[in-house]
C-alpha positions as a Markdown table, in Angstrom:
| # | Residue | x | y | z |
|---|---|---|---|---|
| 1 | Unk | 50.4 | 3.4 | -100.6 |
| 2 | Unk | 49.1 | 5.9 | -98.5 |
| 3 | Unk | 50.5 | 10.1 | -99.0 |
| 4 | Unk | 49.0 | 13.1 | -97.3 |
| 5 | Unk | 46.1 | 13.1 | -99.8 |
| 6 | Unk | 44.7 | 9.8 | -98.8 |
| 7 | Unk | 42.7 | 11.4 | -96.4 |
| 8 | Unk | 41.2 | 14.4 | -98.2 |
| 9 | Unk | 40.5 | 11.7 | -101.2 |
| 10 | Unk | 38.6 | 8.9 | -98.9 |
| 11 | Unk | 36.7 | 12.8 | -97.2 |
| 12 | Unk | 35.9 | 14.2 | -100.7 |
| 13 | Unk | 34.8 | 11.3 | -102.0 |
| 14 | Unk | 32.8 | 10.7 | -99.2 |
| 15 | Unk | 31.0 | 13.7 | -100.2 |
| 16 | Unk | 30.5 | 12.5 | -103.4 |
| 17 | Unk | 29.0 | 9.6 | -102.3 |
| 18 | Unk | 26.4 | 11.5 | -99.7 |
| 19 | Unk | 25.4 | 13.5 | -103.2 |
| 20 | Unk | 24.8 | 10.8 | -105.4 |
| 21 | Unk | 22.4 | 9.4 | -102.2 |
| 22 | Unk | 20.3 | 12.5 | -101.9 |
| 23 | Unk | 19.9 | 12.2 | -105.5 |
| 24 | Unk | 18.7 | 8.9 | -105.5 |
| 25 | Unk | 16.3 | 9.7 | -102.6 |
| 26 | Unk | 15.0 | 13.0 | -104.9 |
| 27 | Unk | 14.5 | 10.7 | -107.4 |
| 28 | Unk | 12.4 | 8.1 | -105.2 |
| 29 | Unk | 10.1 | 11.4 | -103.7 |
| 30 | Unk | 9.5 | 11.9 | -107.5 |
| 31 | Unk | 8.3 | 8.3 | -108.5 |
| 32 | Unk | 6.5 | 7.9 | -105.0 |
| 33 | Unk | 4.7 | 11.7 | -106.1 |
| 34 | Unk | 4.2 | 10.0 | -109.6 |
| 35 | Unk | 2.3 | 7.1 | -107.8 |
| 36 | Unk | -0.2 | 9.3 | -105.7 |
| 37 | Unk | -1.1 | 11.3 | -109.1 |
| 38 | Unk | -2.0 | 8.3 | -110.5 |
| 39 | Unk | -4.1 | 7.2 | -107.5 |
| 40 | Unk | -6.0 | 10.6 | -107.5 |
| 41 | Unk | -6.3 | 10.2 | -111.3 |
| 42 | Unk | -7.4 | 6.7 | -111.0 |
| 43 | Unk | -10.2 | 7.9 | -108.0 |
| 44 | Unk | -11.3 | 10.7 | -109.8 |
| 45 | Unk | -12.2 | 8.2 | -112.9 |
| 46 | Unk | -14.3 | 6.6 | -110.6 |
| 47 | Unk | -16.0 | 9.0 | -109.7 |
| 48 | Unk | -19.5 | 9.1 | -111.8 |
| 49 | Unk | -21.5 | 12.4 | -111.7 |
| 50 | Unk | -25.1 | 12.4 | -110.3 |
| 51 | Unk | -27.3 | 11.8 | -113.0 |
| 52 | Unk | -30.4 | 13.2 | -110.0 |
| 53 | Unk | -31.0 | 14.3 | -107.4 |
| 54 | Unk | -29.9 | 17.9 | -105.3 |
| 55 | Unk | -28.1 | 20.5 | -107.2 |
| 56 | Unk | -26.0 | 20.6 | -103.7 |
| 57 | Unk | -25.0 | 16.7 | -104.7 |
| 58 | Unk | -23.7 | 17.7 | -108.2 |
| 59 | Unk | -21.4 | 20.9 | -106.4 |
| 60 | Unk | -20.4 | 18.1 | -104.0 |
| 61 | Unk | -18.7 | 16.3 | -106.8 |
| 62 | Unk | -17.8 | 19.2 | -108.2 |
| 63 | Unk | -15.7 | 20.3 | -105.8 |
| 64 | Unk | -14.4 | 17.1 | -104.9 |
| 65 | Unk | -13.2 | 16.9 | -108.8 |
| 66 | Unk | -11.6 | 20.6 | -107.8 |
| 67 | Unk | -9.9 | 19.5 | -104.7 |
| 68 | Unk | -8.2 | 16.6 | -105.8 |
| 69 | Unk | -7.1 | 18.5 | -109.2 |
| 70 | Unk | -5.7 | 21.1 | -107.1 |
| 71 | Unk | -4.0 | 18.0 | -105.1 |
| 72 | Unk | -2.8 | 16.8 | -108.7 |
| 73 | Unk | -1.1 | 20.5 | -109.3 |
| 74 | Unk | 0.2 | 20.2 | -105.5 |
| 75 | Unk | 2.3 | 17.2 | -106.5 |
| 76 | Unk | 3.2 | 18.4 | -110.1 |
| 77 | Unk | 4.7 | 21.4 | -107.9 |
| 78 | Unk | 6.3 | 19.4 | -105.8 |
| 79 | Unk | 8.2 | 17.2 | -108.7 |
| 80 | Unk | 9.2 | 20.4 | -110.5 |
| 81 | Unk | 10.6 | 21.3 | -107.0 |
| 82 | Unk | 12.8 | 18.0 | -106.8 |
| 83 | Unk | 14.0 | 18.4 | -110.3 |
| 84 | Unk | 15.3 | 21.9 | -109.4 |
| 85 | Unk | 16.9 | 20.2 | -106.6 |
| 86 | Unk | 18.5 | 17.6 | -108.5 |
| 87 | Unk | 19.7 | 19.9 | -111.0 |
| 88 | Unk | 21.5 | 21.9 | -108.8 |
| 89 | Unk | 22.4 | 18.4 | -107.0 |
| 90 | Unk | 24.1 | 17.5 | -110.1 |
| 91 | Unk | 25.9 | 20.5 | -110.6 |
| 92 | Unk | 27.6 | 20.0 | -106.1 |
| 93 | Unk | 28.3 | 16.5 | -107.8 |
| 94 | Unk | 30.1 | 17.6 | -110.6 |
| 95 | Unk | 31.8 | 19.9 | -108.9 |
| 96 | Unk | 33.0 | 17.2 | -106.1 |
| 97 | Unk | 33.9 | 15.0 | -108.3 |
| 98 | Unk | 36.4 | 17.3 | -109.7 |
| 99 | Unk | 37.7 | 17.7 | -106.7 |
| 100 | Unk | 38.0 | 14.1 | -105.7 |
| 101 | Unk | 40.0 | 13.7 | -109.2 |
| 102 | Unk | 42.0 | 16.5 | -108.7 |
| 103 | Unk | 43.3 | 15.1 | -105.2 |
| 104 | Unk | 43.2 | 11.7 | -106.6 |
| 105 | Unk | 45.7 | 13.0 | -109.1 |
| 106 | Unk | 48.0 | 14.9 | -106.5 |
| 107 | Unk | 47.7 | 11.6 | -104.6 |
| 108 | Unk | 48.8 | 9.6 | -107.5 |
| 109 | Unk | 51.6 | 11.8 | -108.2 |
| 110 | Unk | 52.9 | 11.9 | -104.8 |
| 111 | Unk | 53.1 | 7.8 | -104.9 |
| 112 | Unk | 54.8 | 7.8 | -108.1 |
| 113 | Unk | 57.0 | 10.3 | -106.7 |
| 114 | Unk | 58.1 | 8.2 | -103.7 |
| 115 | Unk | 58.5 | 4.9 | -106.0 |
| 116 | Unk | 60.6 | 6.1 | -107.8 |
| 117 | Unk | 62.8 | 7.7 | -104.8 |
| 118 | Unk | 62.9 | 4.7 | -103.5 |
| 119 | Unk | 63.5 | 2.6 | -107.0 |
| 120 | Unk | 66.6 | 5.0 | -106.8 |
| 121 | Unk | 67.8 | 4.5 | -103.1 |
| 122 | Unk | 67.6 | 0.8 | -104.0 |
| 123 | Unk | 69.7 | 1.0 | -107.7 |
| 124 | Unk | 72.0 | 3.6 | -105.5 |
| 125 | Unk | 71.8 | 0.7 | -102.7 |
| 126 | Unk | 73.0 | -2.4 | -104.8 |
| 127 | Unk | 75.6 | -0.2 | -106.9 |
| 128 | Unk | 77.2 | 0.2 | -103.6 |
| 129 | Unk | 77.3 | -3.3 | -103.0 |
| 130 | Unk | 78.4 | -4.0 | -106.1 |
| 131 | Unk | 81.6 | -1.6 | -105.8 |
| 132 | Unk | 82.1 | -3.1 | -102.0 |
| 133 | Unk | 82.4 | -6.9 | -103.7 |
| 134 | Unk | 84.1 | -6.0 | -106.1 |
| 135 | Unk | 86.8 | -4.1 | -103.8 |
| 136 | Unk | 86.8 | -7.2 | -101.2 |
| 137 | Unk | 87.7 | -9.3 | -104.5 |
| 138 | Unk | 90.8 | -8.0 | -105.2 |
């Protein structure tokens, strides 16, 4: 049964539900970060230092080491950044979903309301039969 809180509910909740999305897409950006850490780890075990040659080829790799440790810390940045982001996410979330309960509840209320204004236009209904057959009886 639909009151004048239908709307607002289906809108907040709507809201809620765009939330919980960009929560779910922080959470991916974190687990695809996750994945390229491990790829730059993974490359940077590979990595063997030269045993000879040029001191220039043994800064090479030394720098290279830096630069994708410095990518590593990039990344871990990054995912302390999301988490922030999901905190406070969490918090617009909680927040919205108080709302949507609130409005569920007015809604709620407002439909019991009705029911039982029409359960009592219908008992008033059929005791006015009731005293109409009863007067055509006698």
């Amino acid at each position: 049964m639909k009151s004048r809180f239908s709307d607002i509910v289906k809108i907040r909740q709507l809201k809620v539900d765009s939330i919980e999305r960009e929560i779910q897409r922080e959470y991916g950006a974190i687990e695809s970060l996750k994945k390229e850490i491990l790829h730059i780890e993974s490359e940077i075990l590979k990595l063997s230092p030269p045993t000879s040659g040029h001191f220039s080829l043994i800064q090479q790799y030394h720098i290279g080491i830096s630069n994708m440790n410095r990518e590593i810390h990039q990344r871990e940045t990054l995912i302390e950044q999301h988490f922030q982001k999901i905190v406070n996410l969490k918090e617009s979330l909680k927040s919205a979903n108080m709302e949507v309960e609130k409005f569920k509840y007015l809604h709620d209320d407002e439909v019991r309301k009705v029911k039982e204004e029409l359960k009592y236009k219908e008992q008033k209904d059929l005791d006015e039969l009731a005293v109409l057959r009863f007067s055509f009886k006698k």
